[in-house]
N, CA, C and O of each residue as an XYZ file, in Angstrom:
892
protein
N      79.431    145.101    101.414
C      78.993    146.332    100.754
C      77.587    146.722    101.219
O      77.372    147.910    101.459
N      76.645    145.848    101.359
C      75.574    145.776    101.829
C      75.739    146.876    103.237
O      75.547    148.092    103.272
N      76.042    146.204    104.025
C      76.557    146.916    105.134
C      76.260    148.483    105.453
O      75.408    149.116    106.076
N      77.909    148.883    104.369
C      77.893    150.451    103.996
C      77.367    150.921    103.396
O      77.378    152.148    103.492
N      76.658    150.374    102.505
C      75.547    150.945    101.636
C      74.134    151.333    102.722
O      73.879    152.536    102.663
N      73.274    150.610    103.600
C      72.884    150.754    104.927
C      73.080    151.600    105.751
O      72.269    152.225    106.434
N      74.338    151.654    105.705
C      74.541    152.403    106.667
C      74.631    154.082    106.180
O      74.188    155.107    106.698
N      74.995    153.963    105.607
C      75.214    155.410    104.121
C      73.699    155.991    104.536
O      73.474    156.978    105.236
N      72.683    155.059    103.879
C      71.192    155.216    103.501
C      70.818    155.750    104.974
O      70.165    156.791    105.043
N      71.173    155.133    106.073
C      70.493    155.524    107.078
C      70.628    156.926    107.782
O      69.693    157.667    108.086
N      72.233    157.192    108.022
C      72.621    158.160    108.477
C      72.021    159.461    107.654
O      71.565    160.439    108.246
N      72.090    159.328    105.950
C      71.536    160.019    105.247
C      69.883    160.424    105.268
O      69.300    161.478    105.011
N      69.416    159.105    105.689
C      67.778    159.685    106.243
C      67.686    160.980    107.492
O      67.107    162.051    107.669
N      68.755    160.000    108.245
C      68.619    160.855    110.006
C      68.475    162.031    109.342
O      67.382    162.571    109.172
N      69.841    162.597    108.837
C      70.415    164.041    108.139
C      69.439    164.625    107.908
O      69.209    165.643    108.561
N      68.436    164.145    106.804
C      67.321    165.180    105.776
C      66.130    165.169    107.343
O      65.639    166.233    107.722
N      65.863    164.000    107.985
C      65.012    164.391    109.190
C      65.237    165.437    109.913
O      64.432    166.346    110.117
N      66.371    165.348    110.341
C      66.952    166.428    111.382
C      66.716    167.846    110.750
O      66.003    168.728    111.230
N      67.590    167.918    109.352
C      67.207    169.064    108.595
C      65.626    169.456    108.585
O      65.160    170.493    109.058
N      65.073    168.659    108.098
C      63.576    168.921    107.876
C      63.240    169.764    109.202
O      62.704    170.869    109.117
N      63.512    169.305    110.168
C      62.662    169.494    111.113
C      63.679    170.635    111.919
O      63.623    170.603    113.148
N      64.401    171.420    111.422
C      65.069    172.531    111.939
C      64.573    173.921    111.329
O      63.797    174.158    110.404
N      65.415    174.888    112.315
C      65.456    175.947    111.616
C      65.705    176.514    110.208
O      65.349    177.495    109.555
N      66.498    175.412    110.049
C      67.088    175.733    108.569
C      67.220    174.990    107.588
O      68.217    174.755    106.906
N      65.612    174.407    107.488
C      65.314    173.809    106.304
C      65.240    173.963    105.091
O      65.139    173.048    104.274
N      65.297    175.478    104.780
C      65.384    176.491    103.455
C      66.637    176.185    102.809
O      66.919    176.325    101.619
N      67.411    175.712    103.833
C      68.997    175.771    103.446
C      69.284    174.307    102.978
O      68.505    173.441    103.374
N      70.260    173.972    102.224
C      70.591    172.794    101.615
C      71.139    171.996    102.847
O      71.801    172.312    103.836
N      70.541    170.727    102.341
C      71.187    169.306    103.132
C      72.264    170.022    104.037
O      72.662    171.165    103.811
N      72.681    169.261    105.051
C      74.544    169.668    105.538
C      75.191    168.187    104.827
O      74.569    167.132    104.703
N      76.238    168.385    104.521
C      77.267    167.336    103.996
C      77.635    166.487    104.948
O      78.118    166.735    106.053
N      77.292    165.133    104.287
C      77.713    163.977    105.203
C      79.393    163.685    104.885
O      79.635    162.913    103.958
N      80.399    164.213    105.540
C      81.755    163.684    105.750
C      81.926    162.549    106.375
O      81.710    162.605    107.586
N      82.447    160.884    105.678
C      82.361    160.029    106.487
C      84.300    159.812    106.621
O      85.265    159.898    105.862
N      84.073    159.537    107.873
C      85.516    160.176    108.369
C      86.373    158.725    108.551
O      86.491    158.020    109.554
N      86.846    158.580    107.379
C      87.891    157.233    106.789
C      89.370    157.327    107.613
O      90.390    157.142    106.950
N      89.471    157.585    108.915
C      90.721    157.428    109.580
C      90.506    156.115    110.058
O      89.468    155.840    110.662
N      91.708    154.978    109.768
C      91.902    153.605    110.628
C      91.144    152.688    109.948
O      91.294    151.488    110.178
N      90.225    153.148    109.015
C      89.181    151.846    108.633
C      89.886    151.440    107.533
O      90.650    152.133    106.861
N      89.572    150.175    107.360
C      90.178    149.059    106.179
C      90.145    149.690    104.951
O      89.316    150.564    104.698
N      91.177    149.229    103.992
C      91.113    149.873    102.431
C      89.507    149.295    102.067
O      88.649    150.017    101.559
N      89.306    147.926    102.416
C      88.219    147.478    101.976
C      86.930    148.439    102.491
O      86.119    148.650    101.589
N      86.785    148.715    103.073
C      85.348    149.363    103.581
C      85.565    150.704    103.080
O      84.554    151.257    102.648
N      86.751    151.417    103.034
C      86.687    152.901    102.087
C      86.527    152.328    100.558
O      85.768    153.033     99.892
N      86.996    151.364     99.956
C      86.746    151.091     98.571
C      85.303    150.705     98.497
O      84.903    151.000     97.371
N      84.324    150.155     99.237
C      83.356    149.896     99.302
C      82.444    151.239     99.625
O      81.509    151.428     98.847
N      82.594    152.016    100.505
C      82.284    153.370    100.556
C      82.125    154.367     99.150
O      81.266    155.200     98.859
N      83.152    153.967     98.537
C      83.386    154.660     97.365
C      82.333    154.117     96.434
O      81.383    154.871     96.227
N      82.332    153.086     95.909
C      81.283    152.483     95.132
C      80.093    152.422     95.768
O      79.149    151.847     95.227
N      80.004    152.852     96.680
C      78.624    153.475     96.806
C      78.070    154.314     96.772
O      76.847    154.318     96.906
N      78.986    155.625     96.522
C      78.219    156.604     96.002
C      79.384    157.941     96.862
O      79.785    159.009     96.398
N      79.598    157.424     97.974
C      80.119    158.318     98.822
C      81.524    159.502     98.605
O      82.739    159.318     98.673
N      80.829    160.547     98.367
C      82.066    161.063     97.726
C      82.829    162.075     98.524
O      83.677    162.769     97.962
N      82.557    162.208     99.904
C      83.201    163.279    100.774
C      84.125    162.835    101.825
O      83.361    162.812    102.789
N      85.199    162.490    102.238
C      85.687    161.834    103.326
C      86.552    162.640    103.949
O      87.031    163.604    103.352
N      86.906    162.320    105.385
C      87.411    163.045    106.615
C      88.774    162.389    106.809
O      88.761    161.175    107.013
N      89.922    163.003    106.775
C      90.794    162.037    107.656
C      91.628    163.086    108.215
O      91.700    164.237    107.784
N      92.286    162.573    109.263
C      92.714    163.462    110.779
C      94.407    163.427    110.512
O      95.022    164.289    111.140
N      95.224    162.514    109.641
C      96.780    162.869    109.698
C      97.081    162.790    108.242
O      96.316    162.206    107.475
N      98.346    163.454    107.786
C      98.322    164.502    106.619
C      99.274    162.721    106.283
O      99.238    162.374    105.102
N      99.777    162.072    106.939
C     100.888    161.513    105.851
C      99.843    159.472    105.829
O     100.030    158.371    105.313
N      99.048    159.996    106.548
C      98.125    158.572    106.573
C      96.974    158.711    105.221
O      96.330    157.784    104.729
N      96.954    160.079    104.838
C      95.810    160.403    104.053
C      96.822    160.349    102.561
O      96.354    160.374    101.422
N      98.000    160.285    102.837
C      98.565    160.527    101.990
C      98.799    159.258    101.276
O      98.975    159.180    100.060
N      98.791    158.102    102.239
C      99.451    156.524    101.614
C      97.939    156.324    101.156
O      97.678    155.792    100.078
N      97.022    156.749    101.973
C      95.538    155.983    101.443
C      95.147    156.423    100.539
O      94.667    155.599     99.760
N      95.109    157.785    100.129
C      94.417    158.303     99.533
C      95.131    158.739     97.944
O      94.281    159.043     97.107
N      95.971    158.771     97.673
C      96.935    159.348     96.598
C      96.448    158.777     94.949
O      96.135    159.509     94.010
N      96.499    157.299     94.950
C      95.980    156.458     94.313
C      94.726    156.270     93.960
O      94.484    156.245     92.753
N      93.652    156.094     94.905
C      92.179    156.465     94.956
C      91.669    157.892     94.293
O      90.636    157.961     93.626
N      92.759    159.324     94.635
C      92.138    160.730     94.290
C      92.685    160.312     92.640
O      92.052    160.688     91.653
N      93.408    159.839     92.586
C      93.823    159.805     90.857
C      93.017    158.753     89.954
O      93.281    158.712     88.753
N      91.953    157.820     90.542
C      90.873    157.425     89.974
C      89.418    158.006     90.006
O      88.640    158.047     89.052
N      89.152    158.542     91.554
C      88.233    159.477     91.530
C      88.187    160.460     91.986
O      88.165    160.907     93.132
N      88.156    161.132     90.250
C      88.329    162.672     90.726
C      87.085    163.745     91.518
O      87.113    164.938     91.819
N      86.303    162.943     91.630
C      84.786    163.748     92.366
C      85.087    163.681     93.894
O      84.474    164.333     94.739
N      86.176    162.752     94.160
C      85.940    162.779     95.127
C      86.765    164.353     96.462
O      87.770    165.003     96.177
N      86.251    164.463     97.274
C      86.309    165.678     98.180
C      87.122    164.911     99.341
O      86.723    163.795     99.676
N      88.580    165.643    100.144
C      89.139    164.928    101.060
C      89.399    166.170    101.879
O      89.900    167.277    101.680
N      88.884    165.559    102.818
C      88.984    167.078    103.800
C      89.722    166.884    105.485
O      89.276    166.182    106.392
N      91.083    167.839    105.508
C      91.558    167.031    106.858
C      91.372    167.680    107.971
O      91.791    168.829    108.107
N      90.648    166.966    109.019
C      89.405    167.459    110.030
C      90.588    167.190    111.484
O      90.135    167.350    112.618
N      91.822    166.852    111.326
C      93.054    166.865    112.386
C      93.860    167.832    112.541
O      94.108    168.737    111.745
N      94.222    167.676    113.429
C      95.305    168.390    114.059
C      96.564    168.779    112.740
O      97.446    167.923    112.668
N      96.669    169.739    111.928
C      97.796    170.204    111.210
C      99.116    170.832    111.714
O      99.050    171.971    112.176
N     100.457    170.117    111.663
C     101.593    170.181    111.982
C     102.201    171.244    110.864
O     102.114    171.072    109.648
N     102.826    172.361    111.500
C     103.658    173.654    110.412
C     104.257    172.593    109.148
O     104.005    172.651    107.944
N     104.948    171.827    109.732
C     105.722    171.336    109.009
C     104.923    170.414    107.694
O     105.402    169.969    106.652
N     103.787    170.366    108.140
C     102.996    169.242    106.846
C     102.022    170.221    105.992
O     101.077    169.692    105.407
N     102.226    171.744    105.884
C     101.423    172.434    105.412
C     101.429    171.966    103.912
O     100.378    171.650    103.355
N     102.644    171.933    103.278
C     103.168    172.128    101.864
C     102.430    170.675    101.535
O     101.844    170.807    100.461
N     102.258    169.425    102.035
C     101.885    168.771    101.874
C     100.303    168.635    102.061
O      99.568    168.358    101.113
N     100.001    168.776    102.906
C      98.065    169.156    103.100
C      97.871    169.836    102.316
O      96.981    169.323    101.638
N      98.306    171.285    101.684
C      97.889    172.041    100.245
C      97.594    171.108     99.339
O      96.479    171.120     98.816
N      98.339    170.350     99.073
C      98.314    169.354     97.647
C      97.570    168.103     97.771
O      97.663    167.251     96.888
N      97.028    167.976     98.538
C      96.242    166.672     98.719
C      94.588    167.068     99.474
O      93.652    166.314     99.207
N      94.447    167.810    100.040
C      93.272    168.274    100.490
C      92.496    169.548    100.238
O      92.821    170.726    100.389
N      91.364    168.974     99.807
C      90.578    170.123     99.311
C      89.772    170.952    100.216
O      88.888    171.655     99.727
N      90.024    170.946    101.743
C      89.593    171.810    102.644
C      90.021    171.554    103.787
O      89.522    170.580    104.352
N      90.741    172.092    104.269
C      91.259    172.339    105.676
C      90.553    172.655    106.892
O      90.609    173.885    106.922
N      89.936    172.281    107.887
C      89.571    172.428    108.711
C      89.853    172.896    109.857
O      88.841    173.409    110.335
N      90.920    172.989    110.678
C      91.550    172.826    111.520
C      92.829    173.974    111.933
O      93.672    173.890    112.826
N      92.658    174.795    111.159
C      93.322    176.359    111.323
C      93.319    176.629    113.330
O      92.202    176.627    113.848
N      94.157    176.769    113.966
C      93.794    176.910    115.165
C      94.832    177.677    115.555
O      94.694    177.957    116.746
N      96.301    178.378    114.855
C      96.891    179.067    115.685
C      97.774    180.220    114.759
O      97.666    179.904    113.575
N      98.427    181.181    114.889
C      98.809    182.326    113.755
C     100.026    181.599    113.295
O     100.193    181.807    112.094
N     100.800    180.940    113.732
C     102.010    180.351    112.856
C     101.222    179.200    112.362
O     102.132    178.381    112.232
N     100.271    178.659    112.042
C      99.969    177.900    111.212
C      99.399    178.742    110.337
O      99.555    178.613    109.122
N      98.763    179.581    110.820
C      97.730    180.514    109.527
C      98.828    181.011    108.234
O      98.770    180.974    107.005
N     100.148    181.634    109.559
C     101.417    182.444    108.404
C     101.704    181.664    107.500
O     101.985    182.019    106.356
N     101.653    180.080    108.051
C     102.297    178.812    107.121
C     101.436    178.618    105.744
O     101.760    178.639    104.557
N     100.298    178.437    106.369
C      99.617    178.235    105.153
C      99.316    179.345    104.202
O      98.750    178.904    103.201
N      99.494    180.586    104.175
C      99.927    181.946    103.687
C     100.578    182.151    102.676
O     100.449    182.715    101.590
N     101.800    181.205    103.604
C     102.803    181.789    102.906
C     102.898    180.431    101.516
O     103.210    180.499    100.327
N     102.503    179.404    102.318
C     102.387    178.260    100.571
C     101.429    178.031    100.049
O     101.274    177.033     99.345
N     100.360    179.092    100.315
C      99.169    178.775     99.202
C      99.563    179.565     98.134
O     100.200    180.612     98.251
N      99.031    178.864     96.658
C      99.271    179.342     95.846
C      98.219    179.057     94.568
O      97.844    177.905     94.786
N      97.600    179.490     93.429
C      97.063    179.338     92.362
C      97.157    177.576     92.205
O      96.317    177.257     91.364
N      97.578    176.868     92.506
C      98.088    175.309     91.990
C      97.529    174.600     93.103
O      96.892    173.563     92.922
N      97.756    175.170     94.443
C      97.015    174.481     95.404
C      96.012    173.661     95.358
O      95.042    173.946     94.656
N      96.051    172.437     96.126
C      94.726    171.792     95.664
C      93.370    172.284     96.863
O      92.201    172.119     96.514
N      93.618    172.732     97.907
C      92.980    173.404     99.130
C      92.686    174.509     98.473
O      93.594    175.212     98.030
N      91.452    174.818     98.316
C      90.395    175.944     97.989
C      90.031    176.923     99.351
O      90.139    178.149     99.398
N      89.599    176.069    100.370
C      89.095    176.948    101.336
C      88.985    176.536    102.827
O      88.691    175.393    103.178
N      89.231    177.502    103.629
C      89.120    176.692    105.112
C      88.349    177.141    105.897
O      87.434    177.934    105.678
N      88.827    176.419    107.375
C      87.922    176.317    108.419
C      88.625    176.696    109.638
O      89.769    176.248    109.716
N      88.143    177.546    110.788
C      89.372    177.708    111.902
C      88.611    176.579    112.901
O      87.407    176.506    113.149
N      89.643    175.774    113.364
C      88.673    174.849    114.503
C      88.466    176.253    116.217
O      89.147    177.179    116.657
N      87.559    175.797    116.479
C      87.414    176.853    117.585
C      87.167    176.047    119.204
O      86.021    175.729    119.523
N      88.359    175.767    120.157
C      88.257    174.896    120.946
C      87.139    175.527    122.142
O      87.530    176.005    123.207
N      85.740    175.432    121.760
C      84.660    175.567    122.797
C      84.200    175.971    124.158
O      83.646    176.909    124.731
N      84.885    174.380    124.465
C      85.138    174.088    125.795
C      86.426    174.576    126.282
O      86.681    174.024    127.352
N      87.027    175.113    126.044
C      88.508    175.657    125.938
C      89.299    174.678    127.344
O      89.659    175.038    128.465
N      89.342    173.308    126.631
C      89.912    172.478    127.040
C      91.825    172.493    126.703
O      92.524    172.521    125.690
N      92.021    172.465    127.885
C      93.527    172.074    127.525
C      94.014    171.324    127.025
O      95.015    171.890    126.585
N      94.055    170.076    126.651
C      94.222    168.671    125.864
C      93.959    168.428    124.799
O      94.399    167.469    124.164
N      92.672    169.812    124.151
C      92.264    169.431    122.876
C      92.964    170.715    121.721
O      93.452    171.756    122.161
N      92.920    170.522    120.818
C      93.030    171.210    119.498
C      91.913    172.261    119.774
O      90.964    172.152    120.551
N      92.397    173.796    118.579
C      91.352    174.383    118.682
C      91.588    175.995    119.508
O      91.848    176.069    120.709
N      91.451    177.098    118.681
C      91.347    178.064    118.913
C      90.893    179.037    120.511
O      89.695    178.824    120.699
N      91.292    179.698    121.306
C      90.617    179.878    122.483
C      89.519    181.119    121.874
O      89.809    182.149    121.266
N      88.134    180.582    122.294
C      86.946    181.220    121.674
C      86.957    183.034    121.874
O      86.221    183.832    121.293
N      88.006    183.322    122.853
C      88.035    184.836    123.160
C      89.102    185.507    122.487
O      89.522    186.645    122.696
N      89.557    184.512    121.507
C      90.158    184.824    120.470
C      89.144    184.876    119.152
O      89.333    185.788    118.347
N      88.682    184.465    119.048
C      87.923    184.368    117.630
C      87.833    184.955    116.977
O      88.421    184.675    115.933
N      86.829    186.583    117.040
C      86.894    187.096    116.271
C      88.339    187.863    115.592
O      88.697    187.896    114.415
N      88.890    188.356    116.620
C      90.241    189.068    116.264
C      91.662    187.553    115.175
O      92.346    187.892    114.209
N      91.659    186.488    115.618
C      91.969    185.879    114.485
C      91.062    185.066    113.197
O      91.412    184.371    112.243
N      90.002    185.448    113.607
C      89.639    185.421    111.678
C      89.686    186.464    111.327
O      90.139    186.560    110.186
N      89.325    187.671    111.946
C      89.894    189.007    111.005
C      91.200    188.754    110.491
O      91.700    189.040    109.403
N      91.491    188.372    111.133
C      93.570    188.424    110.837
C      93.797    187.421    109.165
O      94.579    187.591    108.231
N      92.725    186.408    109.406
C      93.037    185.232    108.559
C      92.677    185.795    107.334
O      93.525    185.832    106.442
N      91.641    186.205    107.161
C      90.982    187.049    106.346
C      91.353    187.611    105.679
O      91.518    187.322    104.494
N      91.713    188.998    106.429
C      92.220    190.525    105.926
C      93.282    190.488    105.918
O      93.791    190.615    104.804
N      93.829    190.379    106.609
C      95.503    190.422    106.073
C      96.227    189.073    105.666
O      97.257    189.205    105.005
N      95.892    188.039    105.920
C      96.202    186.699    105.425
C      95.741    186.377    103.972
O      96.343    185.580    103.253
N      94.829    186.937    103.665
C      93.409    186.534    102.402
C      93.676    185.267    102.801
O      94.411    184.698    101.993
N      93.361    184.591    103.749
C      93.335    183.048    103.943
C      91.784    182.726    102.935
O      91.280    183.831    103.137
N      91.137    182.273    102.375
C      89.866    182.043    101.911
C      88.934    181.226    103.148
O      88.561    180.073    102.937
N      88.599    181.924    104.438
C      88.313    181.052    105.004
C      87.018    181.257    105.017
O      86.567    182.402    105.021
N      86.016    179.857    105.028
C      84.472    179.710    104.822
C      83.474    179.807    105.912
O      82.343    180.293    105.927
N      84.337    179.094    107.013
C      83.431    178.216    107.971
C      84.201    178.284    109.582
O      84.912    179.267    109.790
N      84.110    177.641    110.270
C      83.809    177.020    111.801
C      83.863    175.659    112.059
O      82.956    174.993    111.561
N      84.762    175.041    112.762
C      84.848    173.360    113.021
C      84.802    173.445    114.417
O      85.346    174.458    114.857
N      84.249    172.582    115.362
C      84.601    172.246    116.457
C      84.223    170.946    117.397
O      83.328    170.245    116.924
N      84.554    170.690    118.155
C      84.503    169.188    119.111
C      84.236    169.042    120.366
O      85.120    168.765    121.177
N      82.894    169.219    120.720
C      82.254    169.225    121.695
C      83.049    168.909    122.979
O      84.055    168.306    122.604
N      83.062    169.048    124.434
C      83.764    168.007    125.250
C      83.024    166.982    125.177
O      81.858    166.922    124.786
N      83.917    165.888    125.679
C      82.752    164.591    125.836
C      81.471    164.689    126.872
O      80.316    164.314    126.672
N      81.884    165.139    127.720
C      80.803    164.981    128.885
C      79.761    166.035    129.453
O      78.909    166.017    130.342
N      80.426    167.371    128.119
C      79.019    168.412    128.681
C      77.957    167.838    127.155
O      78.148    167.185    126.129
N      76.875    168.526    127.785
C      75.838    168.690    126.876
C      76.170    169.897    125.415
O      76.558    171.063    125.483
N      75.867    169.132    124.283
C      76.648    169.267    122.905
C      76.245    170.493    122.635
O      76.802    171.578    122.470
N      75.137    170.090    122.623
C      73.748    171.370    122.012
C      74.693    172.984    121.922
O      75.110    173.600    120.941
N      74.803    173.379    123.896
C      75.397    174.563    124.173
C      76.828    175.118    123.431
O      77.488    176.122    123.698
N      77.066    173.989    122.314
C      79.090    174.273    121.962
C      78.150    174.400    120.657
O      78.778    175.223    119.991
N      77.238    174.126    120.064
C      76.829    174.054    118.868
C      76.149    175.634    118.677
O      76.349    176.251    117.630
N      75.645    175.994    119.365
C      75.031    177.084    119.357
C      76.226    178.241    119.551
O      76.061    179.214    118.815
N      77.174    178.286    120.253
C      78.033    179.397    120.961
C      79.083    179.351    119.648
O      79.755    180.382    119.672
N      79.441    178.497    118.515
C      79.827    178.529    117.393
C      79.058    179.013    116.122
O      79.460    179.729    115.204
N      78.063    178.534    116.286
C      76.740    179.284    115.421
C      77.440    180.752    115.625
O      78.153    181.360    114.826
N      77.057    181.098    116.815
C      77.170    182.607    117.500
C      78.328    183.346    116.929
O      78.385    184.547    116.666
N      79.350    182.326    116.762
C      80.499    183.162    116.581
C      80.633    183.284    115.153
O      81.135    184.296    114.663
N      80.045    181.918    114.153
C      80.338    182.445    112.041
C      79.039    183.147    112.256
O      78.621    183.222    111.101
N      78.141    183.708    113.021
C      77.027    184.664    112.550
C      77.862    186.225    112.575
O      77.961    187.050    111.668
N      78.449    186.263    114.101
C      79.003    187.195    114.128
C      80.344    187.839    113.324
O      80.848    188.932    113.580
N      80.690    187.110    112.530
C      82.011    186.901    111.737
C      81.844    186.756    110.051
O      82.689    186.904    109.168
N      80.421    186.409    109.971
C      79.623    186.196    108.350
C      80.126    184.765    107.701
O      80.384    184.591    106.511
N      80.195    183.922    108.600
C      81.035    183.025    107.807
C      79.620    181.665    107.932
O      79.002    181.422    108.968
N      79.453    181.117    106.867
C      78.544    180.410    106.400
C      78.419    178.952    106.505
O      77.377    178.312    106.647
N      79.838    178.434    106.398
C      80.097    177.064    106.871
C      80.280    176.602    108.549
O      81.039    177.274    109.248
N      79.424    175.233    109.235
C      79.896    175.156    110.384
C      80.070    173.239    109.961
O      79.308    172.456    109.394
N      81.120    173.121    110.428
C      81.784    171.540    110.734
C      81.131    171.051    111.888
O      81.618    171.398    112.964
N      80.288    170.433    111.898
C      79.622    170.050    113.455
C      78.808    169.389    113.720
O      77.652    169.685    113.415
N      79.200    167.924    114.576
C      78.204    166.659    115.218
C      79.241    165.657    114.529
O      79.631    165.637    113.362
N      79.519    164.952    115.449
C      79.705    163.314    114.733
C      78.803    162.597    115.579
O      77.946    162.978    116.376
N      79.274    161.252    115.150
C      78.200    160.114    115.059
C      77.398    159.935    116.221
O      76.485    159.109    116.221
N      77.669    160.655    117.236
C      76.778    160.386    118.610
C      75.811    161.945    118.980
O      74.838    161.990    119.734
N      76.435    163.165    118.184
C      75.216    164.082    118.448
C      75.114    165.031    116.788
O      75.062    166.255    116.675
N      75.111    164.189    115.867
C      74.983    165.085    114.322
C      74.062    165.562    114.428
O      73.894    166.726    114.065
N      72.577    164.393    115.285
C      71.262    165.446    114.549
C      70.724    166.780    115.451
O      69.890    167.617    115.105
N      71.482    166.694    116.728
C      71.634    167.637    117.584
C      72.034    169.217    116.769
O      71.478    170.315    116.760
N      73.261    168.673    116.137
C      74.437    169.730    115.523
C      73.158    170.314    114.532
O      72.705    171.445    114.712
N      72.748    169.596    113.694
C      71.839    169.865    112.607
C      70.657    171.380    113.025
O      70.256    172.305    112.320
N      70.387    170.979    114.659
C      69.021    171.947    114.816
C      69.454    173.144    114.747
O      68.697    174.035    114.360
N      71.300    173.520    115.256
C      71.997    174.530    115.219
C      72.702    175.082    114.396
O      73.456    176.039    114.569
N      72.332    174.083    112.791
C      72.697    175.037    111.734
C      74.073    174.043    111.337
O      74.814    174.481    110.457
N      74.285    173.226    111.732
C      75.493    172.418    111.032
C      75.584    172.111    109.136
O      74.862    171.221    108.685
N      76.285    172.721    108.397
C      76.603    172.341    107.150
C      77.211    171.446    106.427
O      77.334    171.323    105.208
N      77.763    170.527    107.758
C      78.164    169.234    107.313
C      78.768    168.478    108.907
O      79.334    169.063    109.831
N      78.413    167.038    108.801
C      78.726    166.666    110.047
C      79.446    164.964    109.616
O      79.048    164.133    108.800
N      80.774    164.941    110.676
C      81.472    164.305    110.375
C      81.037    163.060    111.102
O      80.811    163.006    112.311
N      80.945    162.091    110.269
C      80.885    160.688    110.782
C      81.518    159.416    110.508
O      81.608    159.057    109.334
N      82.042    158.569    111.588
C      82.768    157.464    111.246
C      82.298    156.115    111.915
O      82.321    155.078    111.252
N      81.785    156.125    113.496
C      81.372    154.816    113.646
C      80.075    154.119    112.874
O      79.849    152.915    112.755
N      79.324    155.197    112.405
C      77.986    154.592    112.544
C      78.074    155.019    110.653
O      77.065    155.655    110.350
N      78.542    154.910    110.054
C      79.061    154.805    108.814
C      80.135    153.577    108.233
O      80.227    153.018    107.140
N      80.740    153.476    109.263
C      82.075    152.620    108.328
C      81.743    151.194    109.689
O      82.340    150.128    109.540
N      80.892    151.357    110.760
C      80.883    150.401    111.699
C      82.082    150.347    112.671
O      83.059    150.967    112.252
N      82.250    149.689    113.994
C      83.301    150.078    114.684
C      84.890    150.056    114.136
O      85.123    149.023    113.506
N      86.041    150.979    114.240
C      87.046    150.282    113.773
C      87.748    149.393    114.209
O      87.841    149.354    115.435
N      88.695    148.085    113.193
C      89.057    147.272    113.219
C      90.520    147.537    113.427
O      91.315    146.600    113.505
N      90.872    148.712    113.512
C      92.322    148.723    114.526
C      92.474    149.967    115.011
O      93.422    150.230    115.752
C-alpha cells in the first residue's frame, strides 16, 4: 500500500507543479485518471483505499468483471473507458461508465444515440481525435473534426465535453497536444484527455484537464 500511496502522492505533486507553472493555472487541477487495465485486484483495491477515486480502463467486458462489485461499494468512485468502443458493447458501456472517451466514428456516435437514455449511467463524452492520423491507431481523422462534433452535438445531442488523444510514440508530444487544444478551442469544448505516464507534464503546459496514468501509478504491470 505504501507503494501506491507514493506513488499517488508523487504523480499528484508533478500534476499541481506542472499546473502551477502553466498557462493555466487559474484553472483547476487536471484529473489524475489512474488507468487500472491488467493490474492486480490487489493494487486497484489498494488504490482505492487510498483515496483514489477516478480510474481508466480500455475494454468494456474486463471493466465489467472488475469493476461491477467495487462500483456497488464505492459509489464516489468515477470509471471512465479511455478504449477502443465496439457498436456492439454500447448498451453495456452506458451502464457501467460514467464517461466515454473514445467516440471516433458516426455509427458509433448513431449507437450511442440511439441507447442513451435518462437511466444511463454515462453523463458525458469525449471524441478521441487520431492526431497523427496513424493507420493502426483509434481515433477520428483530424480533417474531420469539426464537421463531426457538430454532428455529435446538434443533431445527435450527444452531451459531448471534451477531446482525447494519443500521441504517436516517436514524434515529439508537445505538437499533438497543442493541435487538439486548437481544435476544443475552436469547437468550445472545455475538456482535453491528455499525457500519460511518460509526457503528462508536457500535456499539462497545453491545457490538459486530466491525464491518464498507469505505469508510474500502479508500477509496471504484472501480466
Amino acid at each position: 500500500m505504501e507503494s501506491i500511496k507514493h506513488n499517488m502522492n508523487s504523480v499528484l505533486q508533478e500534476i499541481k507543479k506542472a499546473h502551477k507553472n502553466s498557462n493555466f493555472s487559474s484553472l483547476p487541477y487536471p484529473n489524475l485518471i489512474a488507468v487500472s487495465k491488467k493490474q492486480s485486484e490487489e493494487k486497484i483495491d489498494l488504490a482505492i483505499n487510498c483515496g483514489q477515486k477516478c480510474f481508466g480502463e480500455n475494454r468494456v467486458q474486463e471493466a465489467q468483471q472488475r469493476w461491477s462489485k467495487r462500483l456497488e461499494m464505492n459509489k464516489n468512485i468515477e470509471l471512465r473507458l479511455i478504449g477502443p468502443l465496439q457498436s456492439n458493447k454500447v448498451r453495456q458501456a452506458l451502464n457501467l461508465f460514467d464517461i466515454i472517451e473514445t467516440i471516433d466514428r458516426e455509427k458509433l456516435a448513431n449507437e450511442i444515440a440511439k441507447n442513451l437514455n435518462n437511466q444511463s449511467k454515462t453523463k458525458s463524452f469525449y471524441i478521441q481525435i487520431n492526431t497523427g492520423s496513424e493507420a493502426q491507431k483509434s481515433g477520428l481523422n483530424p480533417l474531420e473534426a469539426d464537421t463531426f462534433i457538430e454532428y455529435c452535438i446538434r443533431d445527435l445531442k450527444l452531451p459531448v465535453v471534451g477531446l482525447m488523444c494519443i500521441p504517436p510514440q516517436y514524434e515529439e508530444p508537445s505538437m499533438h497536444f497543442a493541435f487538439l487544444k486548437k481544435i476544443a478551442d475552436k469547437n468550445n469544448l472545455i475538456e482535453l484527455s491528455m499525457g500519460m505516464s511518460n509526457d503528462f507534464t508536457e500535456a499539462i503546459k497545453f491545457g490538459a484537464t486530466s491525464v491518464r496514468i498507469g505505469s508510474l501509478f500502479f508500477g509496471a504491470r504484472e501480466i
